[in-house]
VEXPA-563355 format. One record per atom (N, C-alpha, C): residue number from 1; atom name; z, y, x. Coordinates in Angstrom, 3 decimals. Atoms other than C-alpha are relative to their C-alpha. Layout:
% VEXPA-563355
  resi  name        zz        yy        xx
   NUM    CA         Z         Y         X
...
***
This chain:
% VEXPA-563355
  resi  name        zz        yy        xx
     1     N     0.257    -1.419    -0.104
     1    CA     3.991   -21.406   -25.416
     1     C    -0.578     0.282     1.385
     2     N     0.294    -0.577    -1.362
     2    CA     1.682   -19.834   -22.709
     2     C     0.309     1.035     0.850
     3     N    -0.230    -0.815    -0.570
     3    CA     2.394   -17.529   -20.531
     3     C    -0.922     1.094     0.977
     4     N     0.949    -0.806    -0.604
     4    CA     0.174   -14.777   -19.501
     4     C    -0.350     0.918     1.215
     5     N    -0.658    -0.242    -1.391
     5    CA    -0.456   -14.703   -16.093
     5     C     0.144     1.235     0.415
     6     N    -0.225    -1.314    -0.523
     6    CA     0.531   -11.764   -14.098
     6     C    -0.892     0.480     1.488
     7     N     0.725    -0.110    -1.288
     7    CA    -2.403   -10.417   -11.612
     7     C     0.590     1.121     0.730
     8     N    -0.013    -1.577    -0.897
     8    CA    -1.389    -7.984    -8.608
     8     C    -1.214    -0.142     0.630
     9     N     1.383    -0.680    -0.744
     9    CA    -4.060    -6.206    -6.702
     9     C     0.801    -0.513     1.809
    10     N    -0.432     0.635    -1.251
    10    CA    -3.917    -7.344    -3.089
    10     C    -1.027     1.024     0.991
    11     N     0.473    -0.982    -0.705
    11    CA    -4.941    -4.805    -0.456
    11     C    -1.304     0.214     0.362
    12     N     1.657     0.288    -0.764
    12    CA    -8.666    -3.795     1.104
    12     C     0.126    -0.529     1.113
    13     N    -0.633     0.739    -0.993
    13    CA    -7.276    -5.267     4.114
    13     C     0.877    -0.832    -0.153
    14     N    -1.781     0.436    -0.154
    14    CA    -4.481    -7.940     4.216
    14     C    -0.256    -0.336     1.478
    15     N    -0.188     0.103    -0.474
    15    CA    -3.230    -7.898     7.095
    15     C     1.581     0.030     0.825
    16     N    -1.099     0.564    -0.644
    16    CA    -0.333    -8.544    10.042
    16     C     1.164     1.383    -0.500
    17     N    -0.211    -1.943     0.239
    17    CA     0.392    -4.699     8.961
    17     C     1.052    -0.273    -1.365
    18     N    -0.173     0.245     1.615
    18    CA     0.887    -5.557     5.178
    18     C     0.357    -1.280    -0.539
    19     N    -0.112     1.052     0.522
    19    CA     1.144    -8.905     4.414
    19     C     1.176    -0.355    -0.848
    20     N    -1.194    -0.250     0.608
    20    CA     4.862    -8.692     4.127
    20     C     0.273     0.295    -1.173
    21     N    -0.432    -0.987     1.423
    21    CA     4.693    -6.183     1.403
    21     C    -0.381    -0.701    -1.169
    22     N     0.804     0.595     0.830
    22    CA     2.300    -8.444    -0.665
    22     C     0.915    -1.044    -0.541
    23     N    -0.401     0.931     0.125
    23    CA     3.879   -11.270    -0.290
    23     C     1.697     0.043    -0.529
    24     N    -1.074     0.272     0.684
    24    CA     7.495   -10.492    -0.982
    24     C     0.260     0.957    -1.355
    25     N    -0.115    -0.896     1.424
    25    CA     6.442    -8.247    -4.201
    25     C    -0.842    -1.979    -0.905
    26     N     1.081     1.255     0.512
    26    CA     4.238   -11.698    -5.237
    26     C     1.432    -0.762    -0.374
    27     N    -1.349     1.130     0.360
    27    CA     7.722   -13.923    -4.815
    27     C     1.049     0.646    -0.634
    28     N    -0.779    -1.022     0.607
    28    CA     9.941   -11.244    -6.260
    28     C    -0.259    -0.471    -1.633
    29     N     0.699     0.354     1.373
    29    CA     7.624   -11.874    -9.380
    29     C     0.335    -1.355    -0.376
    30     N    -0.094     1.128     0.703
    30    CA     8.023   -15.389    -9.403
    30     C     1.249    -0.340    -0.374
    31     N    -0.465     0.404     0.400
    31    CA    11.357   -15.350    -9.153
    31     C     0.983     0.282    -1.096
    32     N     0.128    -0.646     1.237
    32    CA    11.609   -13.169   -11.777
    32     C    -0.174    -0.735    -1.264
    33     N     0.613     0.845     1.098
    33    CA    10.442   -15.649   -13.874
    33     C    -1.368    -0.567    -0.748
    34     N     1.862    -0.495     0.628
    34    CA     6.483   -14.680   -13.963
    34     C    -0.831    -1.425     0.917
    35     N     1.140     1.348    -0.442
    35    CA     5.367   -18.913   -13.127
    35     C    -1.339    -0.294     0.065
    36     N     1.485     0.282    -0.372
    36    CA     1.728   -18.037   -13.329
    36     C    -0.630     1.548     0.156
    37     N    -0.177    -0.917    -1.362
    37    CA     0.773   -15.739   -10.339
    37     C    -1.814     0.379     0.140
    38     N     1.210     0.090    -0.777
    38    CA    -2.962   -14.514    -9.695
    38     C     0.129     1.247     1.138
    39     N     0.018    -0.919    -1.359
    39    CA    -3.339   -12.382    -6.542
    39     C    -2.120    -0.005    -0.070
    40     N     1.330    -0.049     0.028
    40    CA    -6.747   -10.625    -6.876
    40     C    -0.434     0.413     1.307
    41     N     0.631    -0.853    -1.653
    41    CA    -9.005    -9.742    -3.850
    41     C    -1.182     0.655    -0.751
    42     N     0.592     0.045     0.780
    42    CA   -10.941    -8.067    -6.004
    42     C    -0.610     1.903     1.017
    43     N     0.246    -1.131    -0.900
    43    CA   -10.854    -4.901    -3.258
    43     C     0.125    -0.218     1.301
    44     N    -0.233     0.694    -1.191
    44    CA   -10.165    -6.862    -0.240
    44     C    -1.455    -0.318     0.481
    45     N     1.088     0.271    -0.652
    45    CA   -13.001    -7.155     2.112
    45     C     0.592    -0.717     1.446
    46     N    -0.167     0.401    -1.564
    46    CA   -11.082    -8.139     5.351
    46     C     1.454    -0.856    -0.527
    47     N    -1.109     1.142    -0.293
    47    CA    -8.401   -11.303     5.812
    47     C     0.087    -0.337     1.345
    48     N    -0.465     0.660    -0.536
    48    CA    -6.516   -11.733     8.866
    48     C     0.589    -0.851     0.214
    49     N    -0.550     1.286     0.147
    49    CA    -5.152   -14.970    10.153
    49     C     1.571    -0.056    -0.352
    50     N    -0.778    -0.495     0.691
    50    CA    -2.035   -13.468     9.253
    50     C    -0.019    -0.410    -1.364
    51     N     0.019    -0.441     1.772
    51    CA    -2.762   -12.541     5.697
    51     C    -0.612    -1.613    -0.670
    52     N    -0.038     1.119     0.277
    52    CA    -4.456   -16.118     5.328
    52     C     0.995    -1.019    -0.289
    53     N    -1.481     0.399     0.139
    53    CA    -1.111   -17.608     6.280
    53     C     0.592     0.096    -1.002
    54     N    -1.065    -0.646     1.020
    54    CA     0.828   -15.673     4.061
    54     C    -1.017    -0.545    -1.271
    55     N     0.272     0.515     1.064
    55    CA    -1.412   -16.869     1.029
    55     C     0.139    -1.782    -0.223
    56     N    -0.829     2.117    -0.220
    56    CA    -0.597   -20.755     2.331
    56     C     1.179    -0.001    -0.247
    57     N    -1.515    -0.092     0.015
    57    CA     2.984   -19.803     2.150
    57     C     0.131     0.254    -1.095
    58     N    -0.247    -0.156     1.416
    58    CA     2.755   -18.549    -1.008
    58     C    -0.215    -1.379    -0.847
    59     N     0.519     1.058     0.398
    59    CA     0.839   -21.537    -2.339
    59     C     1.113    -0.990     0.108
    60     N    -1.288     0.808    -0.397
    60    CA     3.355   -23.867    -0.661
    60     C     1.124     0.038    -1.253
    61     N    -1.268    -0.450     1.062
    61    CA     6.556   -22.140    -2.394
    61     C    -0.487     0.571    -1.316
    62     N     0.717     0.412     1.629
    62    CA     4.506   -21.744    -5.891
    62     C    -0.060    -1.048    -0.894
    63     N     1.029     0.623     0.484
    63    CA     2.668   -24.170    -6.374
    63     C     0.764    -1.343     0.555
    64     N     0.018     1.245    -0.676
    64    CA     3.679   -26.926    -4.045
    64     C     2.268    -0.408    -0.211
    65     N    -1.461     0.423    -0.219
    65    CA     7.762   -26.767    -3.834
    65     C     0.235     0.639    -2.081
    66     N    -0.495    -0.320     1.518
    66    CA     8.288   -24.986    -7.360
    66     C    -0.587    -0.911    -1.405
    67     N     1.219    -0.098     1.263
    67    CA     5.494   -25.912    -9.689
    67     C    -0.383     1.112    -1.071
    68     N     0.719    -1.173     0.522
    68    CA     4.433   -22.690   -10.525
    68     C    -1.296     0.184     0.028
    69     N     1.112    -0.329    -0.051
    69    CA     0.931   -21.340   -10.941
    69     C    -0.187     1.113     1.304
    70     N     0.141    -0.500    -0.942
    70    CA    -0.582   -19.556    -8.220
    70     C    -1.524    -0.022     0.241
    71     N     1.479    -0.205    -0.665
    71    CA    -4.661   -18.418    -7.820
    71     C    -0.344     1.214     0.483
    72     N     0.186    -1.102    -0.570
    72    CA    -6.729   -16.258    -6.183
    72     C    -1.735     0.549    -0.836
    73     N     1.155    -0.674     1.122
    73    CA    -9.202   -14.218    -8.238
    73     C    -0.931     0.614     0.764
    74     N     0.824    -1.364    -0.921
    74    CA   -12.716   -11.670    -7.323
    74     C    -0.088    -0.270     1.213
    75     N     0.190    -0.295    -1.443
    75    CA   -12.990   -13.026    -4.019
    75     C    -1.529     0.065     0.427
    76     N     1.581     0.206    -0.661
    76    CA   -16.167   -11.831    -2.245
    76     C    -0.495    -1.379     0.852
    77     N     0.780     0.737    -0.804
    77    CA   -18.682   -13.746    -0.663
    77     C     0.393    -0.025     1.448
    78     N    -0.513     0.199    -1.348
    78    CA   -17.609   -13.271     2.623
    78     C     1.140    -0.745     0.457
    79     N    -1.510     0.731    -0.006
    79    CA   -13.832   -14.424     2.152
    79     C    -0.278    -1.018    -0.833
    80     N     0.553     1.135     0.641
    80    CA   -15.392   -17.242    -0.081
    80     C    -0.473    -0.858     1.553
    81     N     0.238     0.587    -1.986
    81    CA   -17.088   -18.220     3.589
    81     C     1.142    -0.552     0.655
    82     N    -1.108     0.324    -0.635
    82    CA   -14.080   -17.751     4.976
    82     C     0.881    -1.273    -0.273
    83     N    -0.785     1.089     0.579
    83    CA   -12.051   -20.091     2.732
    83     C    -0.817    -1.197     0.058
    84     N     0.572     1.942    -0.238
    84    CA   -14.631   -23.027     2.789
    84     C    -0.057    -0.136     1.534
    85     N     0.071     0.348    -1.274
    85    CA   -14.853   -22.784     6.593
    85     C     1.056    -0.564     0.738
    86     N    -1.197     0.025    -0.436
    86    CA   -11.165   -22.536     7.359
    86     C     0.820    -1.654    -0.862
    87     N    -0.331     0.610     0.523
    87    CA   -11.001   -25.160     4.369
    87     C     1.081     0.404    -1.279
    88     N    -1.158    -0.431     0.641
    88    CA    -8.522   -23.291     2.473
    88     C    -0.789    -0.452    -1.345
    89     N     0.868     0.553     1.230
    89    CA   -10.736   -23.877    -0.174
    89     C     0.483    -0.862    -0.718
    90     N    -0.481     1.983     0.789
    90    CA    -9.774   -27.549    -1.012
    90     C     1.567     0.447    -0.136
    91     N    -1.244     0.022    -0.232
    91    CA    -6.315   -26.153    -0.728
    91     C     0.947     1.372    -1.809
    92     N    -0.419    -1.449     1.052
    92    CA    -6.021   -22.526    -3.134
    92     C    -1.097    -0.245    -1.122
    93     N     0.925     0.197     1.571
    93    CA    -7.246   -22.562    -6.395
    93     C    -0.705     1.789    -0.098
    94     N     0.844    -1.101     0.454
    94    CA   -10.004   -19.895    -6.160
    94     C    -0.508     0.216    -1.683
    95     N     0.953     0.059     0.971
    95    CA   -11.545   -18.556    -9.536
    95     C    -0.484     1.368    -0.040
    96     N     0.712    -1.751    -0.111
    96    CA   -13.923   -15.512   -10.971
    96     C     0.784     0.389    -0.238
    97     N    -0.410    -1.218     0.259
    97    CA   -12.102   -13.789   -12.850
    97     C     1.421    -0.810    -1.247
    98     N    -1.027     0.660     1.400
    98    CA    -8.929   -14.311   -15.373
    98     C     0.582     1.145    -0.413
    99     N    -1.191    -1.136     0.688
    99    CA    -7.133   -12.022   -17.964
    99     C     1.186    -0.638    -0.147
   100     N    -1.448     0.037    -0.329
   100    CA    -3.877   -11.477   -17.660
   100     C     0.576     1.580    -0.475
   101     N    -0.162    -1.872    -0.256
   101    CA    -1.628    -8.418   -17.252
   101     C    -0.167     0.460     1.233
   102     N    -0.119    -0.950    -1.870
   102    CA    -1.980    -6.289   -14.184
   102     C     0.860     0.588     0.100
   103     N    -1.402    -0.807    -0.625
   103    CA     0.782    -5.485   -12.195
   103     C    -0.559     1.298     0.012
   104     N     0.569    -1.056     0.292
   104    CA     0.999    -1.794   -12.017
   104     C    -0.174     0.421     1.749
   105     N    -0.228    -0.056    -1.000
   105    CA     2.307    -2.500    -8.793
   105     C    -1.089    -0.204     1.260
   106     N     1.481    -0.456    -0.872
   106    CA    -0.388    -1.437    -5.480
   106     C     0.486    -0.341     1.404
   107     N    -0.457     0.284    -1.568
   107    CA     0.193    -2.964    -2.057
   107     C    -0.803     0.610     0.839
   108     N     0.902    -0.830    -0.909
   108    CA    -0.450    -1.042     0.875
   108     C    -0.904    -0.472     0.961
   109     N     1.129     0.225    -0.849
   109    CA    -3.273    -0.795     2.698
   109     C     0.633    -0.113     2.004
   110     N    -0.371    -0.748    -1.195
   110    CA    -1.530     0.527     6.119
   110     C     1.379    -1.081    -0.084
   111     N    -1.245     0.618    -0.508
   111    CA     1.809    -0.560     7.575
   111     C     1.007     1.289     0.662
   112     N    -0.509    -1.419    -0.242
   112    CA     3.592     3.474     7.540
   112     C     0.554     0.264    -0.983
   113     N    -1.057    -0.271     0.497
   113    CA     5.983     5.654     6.012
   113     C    -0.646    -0.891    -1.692
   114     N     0.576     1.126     1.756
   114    CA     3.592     4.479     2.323
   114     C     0.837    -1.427    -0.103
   115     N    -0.631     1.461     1.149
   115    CA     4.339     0.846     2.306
   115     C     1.399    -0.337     0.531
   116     N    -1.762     0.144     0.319
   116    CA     8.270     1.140     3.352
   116     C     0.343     0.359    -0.904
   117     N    -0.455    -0.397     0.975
   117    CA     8.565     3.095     0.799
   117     C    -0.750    -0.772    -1.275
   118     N     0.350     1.043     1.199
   118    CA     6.514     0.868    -1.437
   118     C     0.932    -0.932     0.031
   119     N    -1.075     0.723    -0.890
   119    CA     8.982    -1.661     0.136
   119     C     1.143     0.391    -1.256
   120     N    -1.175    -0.542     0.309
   120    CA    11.866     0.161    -0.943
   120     C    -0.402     0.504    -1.684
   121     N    -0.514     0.267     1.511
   121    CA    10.927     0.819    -4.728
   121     C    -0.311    -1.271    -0.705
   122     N    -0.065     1.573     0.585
   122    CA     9.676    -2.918    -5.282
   122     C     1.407    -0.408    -0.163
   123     N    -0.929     0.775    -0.433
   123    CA    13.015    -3.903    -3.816
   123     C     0.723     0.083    -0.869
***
């Protein structure tokens, strides 16, 4: 039986701001039970070395310590750059596009009263 992965939306920014929020609504999910994970950038134009991180960490505890699924969907051309330069590339399983369900759930852009309280009804 397959299981139909579960995409969240991942901010127009990730950053040192947000990352947090992304990332522990992403592992929340997995350990929920939801083993195949896409994280879209599908509105994301900017990745700090931060927010890079935090998608290695995810990967890691996914993919690498669990054996869960774990990709990254919609990424522009620019953060495509990014990932073959940095190498992440050889590392995250980029693809175009995949159906799934979509979380309904919206990580914040900012790092203010919004994503504590996003914070606080994920939690």
């Amino acid at each position: 039986m397959s299981e139909r992965p579960l995409i969240v939306l991942a901010p127009r920014m990730l950053l040192v701001r947000n990352r947090l929020a992304l990332q522990t609504h992403v592992l929340d999910r997995f350990d929920e039970g939801r083993g195949d994970l896409v994280v879209s950038l599908e509105q994301t134009h900017y990745v700090d070395s931060s927010g890079m991180g935090m998608l290695v960490g995810l990967h890691r505890k996914i993919v690498r310590e669990s054996a869960g699924s774990l990709r990254l969907c919609a990424v522009n051309g620019d953060l495509r750059t990014l990932f073959a330069v940095t190498r992440l590339d050889e590392r995250l399983k980029i693809v175009d596009h995949v159906e799934g369900e979509r979380d309904p759930w919206a990580a914040p852009d900012g790092w203010g009263a919004e994503a504590l309280a996003a914070l606080a009804v994920a939690g």
